[in-house]
VEXZA-773847 format. One line per 10 residues: number of its first residue (from 1); for each residue x, y, z of N, C-alpha, C. Coordinates in Angstrom, 1 decimal. Example, Ala and Ser with C-alpha at 12.3 -4.5 7.8 and 13.67 -1.06 7.14 Angstrom:
BEGIN
1 = 13.2:-5.7:7.8:12.3:-4.5:7.8:13.2:-3.3:7.8; 12.8:-2.2:7.1:13.7:-1.1:7.1:12.9:0.0:7.9
REM end
This chain:
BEGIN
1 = 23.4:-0.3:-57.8:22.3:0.0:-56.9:22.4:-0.9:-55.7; 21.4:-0.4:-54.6:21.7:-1.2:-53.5:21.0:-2.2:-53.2; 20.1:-2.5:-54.2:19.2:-3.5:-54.3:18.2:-4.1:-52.7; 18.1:-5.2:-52.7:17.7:-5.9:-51.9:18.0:-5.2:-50.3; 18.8:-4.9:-50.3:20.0:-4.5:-48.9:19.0:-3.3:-48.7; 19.0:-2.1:-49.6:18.6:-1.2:-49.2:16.5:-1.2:-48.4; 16.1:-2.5:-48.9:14.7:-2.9:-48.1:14.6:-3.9:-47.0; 15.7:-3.9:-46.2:15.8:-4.7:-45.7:14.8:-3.9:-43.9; 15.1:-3.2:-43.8:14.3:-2.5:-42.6:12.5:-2.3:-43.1; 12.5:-1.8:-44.6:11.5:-2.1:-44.8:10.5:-3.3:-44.7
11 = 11.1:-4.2:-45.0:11.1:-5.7:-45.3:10.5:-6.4:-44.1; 11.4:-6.2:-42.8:10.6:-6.3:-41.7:10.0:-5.6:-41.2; 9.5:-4.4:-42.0:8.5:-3.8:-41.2:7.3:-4.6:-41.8; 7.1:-4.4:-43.0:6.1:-5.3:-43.7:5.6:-6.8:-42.9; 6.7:-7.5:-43.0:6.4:-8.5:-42.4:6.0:-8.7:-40.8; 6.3:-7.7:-40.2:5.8:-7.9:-38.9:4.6:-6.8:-39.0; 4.2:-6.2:-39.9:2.9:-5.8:-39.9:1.8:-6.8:-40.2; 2.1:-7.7:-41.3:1.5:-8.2:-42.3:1.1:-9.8:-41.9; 2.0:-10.2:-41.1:1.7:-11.6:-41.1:0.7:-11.9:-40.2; 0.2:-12.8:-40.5:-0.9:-13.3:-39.9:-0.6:-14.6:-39.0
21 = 0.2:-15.4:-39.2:0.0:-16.8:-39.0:1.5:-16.8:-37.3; 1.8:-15.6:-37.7:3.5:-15.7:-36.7:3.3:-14.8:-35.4; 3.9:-15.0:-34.7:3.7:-13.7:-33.7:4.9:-13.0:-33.2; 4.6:-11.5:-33.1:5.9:-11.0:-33.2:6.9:-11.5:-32.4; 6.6:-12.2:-31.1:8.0:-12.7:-30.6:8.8:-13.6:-31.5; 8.0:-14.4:-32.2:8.8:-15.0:-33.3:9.4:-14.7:-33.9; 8.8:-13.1:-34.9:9.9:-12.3:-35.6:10.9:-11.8:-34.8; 10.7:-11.9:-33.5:11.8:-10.9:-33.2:12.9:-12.2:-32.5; 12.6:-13.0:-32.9:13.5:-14.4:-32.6:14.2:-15.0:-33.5; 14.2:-13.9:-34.9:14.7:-13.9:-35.9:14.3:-15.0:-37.0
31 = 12.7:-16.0:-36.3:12.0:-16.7:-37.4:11.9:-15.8:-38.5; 11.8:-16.7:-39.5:10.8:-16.2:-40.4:9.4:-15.8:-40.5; 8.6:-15.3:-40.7:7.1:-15.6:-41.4:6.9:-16.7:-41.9; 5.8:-17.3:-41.8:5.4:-18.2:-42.6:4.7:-17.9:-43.8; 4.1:-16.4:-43.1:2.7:-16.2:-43.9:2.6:-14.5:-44.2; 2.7:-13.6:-45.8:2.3:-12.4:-45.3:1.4:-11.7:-46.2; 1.0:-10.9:-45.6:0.5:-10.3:-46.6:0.0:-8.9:-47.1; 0.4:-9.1:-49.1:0.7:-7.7:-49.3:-0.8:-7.5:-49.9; -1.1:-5.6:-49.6:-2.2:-5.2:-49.9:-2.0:-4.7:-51.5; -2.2:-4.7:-52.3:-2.3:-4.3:-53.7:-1.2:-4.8:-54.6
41 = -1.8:-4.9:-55.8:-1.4:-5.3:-57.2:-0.8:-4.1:-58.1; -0.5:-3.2:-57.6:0.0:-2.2:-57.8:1.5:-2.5:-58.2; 1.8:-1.5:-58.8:3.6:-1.6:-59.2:4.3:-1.7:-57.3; 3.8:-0.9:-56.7:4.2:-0.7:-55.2:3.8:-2.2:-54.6; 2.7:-2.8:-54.9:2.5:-3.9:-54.1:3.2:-5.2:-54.7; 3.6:-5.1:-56.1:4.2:-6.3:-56.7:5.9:-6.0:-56.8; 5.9:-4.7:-56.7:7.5:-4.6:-56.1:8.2:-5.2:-54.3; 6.5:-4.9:-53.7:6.8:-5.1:-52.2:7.5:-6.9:-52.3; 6.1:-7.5:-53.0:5.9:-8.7:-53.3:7.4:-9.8:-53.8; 7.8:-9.2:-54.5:8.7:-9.5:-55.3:10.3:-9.0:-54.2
51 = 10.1:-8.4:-53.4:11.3:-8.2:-53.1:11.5:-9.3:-51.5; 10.5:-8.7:-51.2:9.7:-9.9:-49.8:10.6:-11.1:-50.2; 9.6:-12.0:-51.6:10.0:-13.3:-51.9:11.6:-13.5:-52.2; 12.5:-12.8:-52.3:13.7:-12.6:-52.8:14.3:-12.7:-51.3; 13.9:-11.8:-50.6:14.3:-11.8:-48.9:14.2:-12.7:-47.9; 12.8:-13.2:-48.0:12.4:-14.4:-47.7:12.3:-15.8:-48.0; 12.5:-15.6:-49.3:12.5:-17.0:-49.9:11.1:-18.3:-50.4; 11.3:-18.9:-50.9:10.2:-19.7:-51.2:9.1:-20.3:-49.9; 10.0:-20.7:-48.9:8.8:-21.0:-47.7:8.2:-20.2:-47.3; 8.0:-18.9:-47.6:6.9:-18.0:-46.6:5.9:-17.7:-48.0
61 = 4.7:-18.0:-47.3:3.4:-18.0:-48.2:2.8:-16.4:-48.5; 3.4:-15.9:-49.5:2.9:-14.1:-49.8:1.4:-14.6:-50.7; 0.5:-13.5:-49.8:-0.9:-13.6:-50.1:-0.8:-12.2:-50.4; -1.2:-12.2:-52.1:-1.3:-10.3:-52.6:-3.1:-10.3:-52.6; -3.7:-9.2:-52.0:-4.6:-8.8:-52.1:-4.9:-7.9:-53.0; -5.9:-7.6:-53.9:-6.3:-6.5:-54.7:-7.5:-6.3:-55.2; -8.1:-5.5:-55.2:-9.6:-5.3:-55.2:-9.9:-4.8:-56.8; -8.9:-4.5:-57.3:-8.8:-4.1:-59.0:-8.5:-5.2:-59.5; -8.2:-4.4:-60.6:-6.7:-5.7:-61.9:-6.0:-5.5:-61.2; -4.9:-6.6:-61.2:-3.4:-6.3:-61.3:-2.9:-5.8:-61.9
71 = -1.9:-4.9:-61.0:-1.2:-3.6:-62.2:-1.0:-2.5:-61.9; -2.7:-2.0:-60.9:-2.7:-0.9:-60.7:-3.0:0.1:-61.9; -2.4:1.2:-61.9:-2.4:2.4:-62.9:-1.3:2.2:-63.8; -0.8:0.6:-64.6:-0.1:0.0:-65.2:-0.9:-0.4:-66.5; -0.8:-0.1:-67.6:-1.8:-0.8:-68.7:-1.3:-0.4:-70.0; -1.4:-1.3:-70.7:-1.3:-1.1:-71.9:-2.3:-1.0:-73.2; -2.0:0.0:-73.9:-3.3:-0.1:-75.2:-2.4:-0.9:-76.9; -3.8:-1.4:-77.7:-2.9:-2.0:-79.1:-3.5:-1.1:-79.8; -2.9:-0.1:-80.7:-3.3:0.8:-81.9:-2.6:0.6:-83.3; -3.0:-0.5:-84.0:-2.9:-0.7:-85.4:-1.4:-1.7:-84.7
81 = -1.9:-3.0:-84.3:-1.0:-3.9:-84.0:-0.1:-3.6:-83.6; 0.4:-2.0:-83.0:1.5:-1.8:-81.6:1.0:-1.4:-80.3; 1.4:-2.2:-79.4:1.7:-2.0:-78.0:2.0:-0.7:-77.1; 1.3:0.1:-76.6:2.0:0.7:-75.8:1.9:1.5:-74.8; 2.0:1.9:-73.8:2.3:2.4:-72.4:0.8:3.3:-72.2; 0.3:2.6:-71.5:-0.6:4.1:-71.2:-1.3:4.3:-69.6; -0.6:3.1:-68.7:-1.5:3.7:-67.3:-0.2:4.7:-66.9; 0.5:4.6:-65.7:1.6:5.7:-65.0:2.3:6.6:-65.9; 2.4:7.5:-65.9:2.9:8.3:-66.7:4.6:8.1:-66.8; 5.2:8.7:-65.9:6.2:8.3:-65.5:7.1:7.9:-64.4
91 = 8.3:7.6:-64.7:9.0:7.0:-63.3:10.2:8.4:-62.9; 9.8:9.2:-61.8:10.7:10.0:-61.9:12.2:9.4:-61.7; 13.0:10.7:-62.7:14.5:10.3:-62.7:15.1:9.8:-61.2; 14.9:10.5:-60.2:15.2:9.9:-59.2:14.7:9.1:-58.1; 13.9:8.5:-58.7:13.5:7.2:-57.8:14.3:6.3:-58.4; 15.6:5.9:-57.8:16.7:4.7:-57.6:15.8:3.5:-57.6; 15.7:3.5:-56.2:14.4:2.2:-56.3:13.8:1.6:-57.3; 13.1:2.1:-57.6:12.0:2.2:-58.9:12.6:1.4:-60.3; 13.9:2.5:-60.6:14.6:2.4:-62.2:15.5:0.8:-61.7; 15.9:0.4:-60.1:16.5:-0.6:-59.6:15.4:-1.5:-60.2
101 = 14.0:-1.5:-60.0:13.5:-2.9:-60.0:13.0:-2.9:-61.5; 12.9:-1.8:-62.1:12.7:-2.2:-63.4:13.8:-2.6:-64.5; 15.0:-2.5:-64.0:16.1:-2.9:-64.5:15.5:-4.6:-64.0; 15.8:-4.7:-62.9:15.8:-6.2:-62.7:14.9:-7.4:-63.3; 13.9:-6.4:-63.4:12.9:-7.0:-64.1:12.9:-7.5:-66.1; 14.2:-6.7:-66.4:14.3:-6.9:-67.5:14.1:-5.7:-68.3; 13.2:-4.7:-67.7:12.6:-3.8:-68.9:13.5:-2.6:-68.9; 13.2:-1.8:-70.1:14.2:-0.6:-70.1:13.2:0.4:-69.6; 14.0:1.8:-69.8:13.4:3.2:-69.0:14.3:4.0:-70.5; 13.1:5.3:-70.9:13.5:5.9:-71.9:13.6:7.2:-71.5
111 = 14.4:8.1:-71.8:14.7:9.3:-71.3:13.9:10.2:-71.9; 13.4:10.8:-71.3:11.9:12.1:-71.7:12.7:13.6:-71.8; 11.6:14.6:-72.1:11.9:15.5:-71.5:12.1:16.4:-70.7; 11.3:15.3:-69.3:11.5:15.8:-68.2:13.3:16.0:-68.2; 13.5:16.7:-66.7:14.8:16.4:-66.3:15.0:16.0:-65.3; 16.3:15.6:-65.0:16.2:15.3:-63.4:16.6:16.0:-62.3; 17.2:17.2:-62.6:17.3:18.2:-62.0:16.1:18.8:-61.5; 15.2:18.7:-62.2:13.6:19.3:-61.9:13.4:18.8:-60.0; 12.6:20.1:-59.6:11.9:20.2:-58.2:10.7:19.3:-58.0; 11.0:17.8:-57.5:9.5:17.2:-57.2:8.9:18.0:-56.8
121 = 7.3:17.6:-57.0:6.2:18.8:-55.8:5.9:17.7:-54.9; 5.4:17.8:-54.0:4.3:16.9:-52.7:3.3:17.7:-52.9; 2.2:17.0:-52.7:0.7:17.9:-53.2:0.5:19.0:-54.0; 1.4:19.0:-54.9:1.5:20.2:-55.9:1.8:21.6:-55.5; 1.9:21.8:-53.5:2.4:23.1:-53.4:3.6:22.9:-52.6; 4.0:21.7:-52.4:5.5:22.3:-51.4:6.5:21.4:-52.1; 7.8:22.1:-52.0:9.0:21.0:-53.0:9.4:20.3:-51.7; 9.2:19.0:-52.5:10.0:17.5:-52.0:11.2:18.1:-51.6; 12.2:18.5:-52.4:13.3:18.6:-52.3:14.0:19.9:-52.9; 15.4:20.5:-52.5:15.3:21.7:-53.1:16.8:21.4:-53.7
131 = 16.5:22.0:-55.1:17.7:22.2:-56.3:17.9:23.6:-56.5; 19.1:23.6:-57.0:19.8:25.1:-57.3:19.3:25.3:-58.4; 18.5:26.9:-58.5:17.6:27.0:-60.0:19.3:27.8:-60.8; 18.2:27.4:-61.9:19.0:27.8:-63.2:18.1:29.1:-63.2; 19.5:29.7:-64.6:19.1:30.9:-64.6:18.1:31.0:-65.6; 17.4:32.1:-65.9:15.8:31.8:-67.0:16.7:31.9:-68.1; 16.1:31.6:-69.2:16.9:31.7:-70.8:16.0:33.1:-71.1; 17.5:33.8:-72.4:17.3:34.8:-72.6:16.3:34.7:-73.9
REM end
């Protein structure tokens, strides 16, 4: 995967949105930030978080905001002393990104019965993207 590399445009966009303490001529002077900051505790805001600090390194001060838990729609329930998954449902098969940082993170990804061939939706009426249908079964 392309890791780090492939947020690198993102990366400064965030950060020349986000910082507070720098001014853009500085970013565009190829400083660093001193200071940025990410909006939510979310899988998206602690991925941003996490990738930022990786890009940027220990001297720039990341201030995560969150008005919930941390986590977001991440949570877990205990039923008869096991652990298990119950805020996001799933990670679709093709979010690279996503399966990227949860690998890095250590954790595994289990194969459903979704597929990955399947048509995302965007607002449940137009396809994301378009795949060659299969034929219906007899």
């Amino acid at each position: 995967m392309r890791g780090v590399r492939a947020f690198e445009p993102l990366l400064a966009a965030l950060a020349a949105l986000a910082t507070t303490t720098t001014t853009a001529a500085a970013l565009a002077d190829g400083a660093p930030p001193s200071r940025i900051a990410v909006v939510g505790a979310g899988i998206g805001g602690s991925a941003a978080a996490h990738f930022l600090r990786q890009h940027f390194g220990p001297d720039v001060q990341l201030d995560v905001y969150e008005k919930g838990e941390v986590g977001g729609r991440l949570a877990t329930v205990t039923v008869n002393r096991n652990r298990y998954e119950s805020g996001g449902s799933i990670i679709h098969a093709l979010n690279l990104h996503m399966h990227d940082f949860v690998n890095k993170l250590g954790d595994k990804t289990k194969e459903t019965r979704e597929r990955a061939n399947r048509t995302p939706l965007r607002d449940r009426t137009e396809p994301a993207s378009r795949t060659p249908a299969r034929p219906a079964r007899k």
